[in-house]
FILOVO-526543 format. One record per residue (C-alpha): residue in one letter; x, y negated, z negated; residue number from 1. Coordinates in steps of 0.1 Angstrom, whole numbers, plus 5000, padded with zeros to 4 digits. Example, Ala and Ser with C-alpha at 12.3 -4.5 7.8 and 13.67 -1.06 7.14 Angstrom:
2
+-----+------+------+------+-----+
: res :   xx :   yy :   zz :   n :
+-----+------+------+------+-----+
:   A : 5123 : 5045 : 4922 :   1 :
:   S : 5137 : 5011 : 4929 :   2 :
+-----+------+------+------+-----+
This chain:
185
+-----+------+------+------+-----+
: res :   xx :   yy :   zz :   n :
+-----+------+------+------+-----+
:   X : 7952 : 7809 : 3890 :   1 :
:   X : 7923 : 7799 : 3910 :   2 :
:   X : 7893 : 7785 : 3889 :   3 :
:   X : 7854 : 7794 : 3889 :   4 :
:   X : 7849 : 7761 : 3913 :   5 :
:   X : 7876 : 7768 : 3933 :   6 :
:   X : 7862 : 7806 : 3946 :   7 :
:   X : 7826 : 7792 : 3950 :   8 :
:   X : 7845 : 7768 : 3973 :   9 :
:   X : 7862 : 7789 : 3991 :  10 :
:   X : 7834 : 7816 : 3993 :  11 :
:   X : 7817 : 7790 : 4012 :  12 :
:   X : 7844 : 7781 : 4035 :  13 :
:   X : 7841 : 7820 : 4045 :  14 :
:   X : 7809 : 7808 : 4062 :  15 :
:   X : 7827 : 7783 : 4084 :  16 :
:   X : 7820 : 7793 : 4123 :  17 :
:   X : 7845 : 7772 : 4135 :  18 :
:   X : 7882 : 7768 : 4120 :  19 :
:   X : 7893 : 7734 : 4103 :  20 :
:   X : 7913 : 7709 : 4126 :  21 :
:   X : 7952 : 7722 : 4125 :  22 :
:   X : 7968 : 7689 : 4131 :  23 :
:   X : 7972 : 7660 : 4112 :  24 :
:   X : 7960 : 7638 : 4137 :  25 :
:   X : 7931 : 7656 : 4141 :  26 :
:   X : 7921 : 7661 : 4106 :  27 :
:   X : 7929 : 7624 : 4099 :  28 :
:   X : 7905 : 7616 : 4130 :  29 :
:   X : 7876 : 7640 : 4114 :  30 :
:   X : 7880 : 7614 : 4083 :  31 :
:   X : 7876 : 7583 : 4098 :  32 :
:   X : 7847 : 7596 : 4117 :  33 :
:   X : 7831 : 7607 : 4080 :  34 :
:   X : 7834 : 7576 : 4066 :  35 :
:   X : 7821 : 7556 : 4096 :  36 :
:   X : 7850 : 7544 : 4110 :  37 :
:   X : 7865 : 7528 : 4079 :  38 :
:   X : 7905 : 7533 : 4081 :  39 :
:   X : 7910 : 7512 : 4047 :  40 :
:   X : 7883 : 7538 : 4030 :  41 :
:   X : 7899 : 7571 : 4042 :  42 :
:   X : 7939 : 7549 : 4030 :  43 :
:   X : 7918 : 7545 : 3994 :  44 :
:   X : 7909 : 7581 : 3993 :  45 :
:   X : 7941 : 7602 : 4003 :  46 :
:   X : 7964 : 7571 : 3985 :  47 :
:   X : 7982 : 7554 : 4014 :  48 :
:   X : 7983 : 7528 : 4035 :  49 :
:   X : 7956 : 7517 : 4058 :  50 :
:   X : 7982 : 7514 : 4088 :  51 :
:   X : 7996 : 7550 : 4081 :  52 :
:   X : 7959 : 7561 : 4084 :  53 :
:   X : 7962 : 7542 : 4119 :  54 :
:   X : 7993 : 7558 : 4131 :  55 :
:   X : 7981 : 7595 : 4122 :  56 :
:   X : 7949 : 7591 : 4142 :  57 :
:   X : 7976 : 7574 : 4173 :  58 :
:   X : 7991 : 7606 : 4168 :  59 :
:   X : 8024 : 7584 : 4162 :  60 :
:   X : 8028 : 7603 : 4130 :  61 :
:   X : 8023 : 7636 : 4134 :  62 :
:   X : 8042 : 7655 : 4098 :  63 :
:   X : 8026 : 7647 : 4066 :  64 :
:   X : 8044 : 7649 : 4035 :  65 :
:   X : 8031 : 7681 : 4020 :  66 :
:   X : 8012 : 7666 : 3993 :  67 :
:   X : 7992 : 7643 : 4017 :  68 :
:   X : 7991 : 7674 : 4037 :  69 :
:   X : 7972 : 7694 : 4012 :  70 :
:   X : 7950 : 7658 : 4002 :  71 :
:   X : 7941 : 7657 : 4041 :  72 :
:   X : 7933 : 7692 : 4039 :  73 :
:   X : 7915 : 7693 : 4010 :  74 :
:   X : 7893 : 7665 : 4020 :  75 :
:   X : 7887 : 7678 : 4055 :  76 :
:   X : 7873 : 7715 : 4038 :  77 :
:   X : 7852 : 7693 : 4013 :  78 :
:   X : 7834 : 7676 : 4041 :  79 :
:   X : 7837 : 7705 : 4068 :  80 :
:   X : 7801 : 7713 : 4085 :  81 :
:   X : 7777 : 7703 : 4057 :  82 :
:   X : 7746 : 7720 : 4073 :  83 :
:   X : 7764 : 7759 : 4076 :  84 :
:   X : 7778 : 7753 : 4043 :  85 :
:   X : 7742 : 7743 : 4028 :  86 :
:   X : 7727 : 7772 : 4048 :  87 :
:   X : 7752 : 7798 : 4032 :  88 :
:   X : 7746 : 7785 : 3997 :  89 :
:   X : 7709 : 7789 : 4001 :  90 :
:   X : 7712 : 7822 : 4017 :  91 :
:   X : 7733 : 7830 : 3987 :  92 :
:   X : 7705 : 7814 : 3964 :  93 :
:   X : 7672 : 7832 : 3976 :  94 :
:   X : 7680 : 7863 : 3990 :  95 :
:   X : 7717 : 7879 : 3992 :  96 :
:   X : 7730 : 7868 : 3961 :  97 :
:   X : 7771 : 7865 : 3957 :  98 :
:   X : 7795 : 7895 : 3945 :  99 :
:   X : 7823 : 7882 : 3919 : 100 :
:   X : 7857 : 7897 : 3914 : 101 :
:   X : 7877 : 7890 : 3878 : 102 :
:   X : 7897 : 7901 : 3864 : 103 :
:   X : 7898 : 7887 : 3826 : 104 :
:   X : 7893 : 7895 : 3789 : 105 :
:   X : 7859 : 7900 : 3780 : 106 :
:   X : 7851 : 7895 : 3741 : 107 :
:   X : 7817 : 7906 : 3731 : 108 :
:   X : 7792 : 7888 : 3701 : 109 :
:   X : 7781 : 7917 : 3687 : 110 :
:   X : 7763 : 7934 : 3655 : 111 :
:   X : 7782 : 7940 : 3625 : 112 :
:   X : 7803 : 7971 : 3623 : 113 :
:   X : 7807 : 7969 : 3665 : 114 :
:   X : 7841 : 7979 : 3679 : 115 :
:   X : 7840 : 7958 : 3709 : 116 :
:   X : 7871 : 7945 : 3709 : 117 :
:   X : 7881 : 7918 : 3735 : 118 :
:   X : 7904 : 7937 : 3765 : 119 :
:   X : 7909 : 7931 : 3799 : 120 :
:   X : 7886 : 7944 : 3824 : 121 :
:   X : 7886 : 7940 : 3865 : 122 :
:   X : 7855 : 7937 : 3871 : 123 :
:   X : 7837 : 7938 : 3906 : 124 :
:   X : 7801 : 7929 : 3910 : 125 :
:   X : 7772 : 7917 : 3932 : 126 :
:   X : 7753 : 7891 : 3913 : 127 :
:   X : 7713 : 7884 : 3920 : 128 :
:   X : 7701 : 7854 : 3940 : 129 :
:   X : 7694 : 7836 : 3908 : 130 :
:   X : 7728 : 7836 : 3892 : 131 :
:   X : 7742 : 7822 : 3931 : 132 :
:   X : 7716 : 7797 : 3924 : 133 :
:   X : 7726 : 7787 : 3887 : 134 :
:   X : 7761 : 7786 : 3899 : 135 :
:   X : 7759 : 7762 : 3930 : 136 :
:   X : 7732 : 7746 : 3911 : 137 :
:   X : 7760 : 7737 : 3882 : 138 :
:   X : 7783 : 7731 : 3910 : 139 :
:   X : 7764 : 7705 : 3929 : 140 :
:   X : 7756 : 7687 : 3895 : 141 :
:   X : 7793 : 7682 : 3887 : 142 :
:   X : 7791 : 7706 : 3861 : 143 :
:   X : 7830 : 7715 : 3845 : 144 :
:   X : 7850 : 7748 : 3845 : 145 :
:   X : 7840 : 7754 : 3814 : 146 :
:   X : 7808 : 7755 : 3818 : 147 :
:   X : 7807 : 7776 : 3855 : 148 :
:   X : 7827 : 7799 : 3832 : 149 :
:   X : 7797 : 7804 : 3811 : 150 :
:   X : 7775 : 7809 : 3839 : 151 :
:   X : 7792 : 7836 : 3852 : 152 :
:   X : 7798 : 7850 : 3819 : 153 :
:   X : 7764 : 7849 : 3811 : 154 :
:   X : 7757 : 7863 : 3848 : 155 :
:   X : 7782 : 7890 : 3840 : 156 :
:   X : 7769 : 7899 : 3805 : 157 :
:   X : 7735 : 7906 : 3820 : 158 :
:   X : 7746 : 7925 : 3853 : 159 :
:   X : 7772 : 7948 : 3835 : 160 :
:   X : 7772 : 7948 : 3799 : 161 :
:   X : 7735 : 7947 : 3794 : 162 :
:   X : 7726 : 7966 : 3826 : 163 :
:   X : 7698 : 7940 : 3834 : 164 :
:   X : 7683 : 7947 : 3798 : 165 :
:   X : 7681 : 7981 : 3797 : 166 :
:   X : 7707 : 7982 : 3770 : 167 :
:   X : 7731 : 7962 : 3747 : 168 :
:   X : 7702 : 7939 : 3737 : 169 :
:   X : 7717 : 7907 : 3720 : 170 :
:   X : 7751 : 7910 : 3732 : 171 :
:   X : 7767 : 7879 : 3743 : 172 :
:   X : 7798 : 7882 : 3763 : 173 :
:   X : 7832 : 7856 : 3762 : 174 :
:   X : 7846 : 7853 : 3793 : 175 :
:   X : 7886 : 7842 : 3786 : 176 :
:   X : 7919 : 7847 : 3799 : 177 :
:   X : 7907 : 7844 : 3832 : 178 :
:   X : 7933 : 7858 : 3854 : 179 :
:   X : 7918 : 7862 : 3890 : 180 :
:   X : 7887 : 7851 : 3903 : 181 :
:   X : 7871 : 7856 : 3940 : 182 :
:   X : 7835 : 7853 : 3953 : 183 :
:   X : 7824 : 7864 : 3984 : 184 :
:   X : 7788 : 7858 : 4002 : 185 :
+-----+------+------+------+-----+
């Protein structure tokens, strides 16, 4: 199951204009570069050795194991052209806004007597500039899955269930269960 974080993440990477390095030389080479040169830094961060960091960028080792593989990619994407990745986000922010797919069990807070029972719902929707911006906002500031759950949920609730306030007024909406999530710019 991919989390909230994870599909902003990768909705992002969407925006990429040119592919990630393919090799591990390569990609071990782009992360010596991002920290300045510093082979012991890049050893620290993907939890090896600083002369294993020196023989992937010789090229002398050239097959990761695959959980370094995944560390090395994983780092490479997080640090993958900042300023097309900042541009997208803003984009996202101020004018296009960002469309969510789910599919989870919505709950509602509703008025007594209501017969909103929680179910499962796939839901596809194009959210306004300002929920992208509450969403990479929270992102940027560390915020957890929990709450980037909220935020969508909340996003959701006003989109969908309240129809941008034209009905359901005080309905608060649970987002749980989450089985599938994708965003796209």
């Amino acid at each position: 199951m991919e989390t909230v974080g994870e599909g902003l993440d990768k909705a992002v990477r969407g925006a990429f204009t040119r592919p990630l390095p393919k090799s591990a030389g390569a990609r071990m080479r782009y992360l010596v570069r991002q920290h300045r040169g510093s082979t012991g830094r890049v050893a620290e961060l993907l939890g090896i050795s600083r002369r294993t960091v020196e023989r992937y960028v010789k090229d002398q080792i050239r097959h990761p194991r695959p959980g370094l593989a995944q560390r090395m990619e994983r780092e490479v994407a997080r640090r993958w052209q900042p300023q097309i990745r900042a541009r997208a986000r803003r984009t996202a922010a101020t004018s296009t806004g960002i469309v969510i797919d789910t599919r989870a069990r919505f709950g509602y807070t509703a008025a007594p007597g209501s017969t909103d029972d929680a179910r499962l719902r796939h839901l596809t929707l194009a959210l306004p500039p300002r929920h992208a911006a509450r969403l990479f906002e929270a992102q940027e500031a560390g915020a957890g899955e929990d709450r980037l759950r909220e935020i969508a949920a909340e996003a959701l609730g006003e989109v969908y269930f309240r129809d941008s306030g034209r009905r359901a007024h005080g309905l608060e909406v649970e987002f749980t269960d989450l089985e599938h999530v994708e965003f796209d710019l």
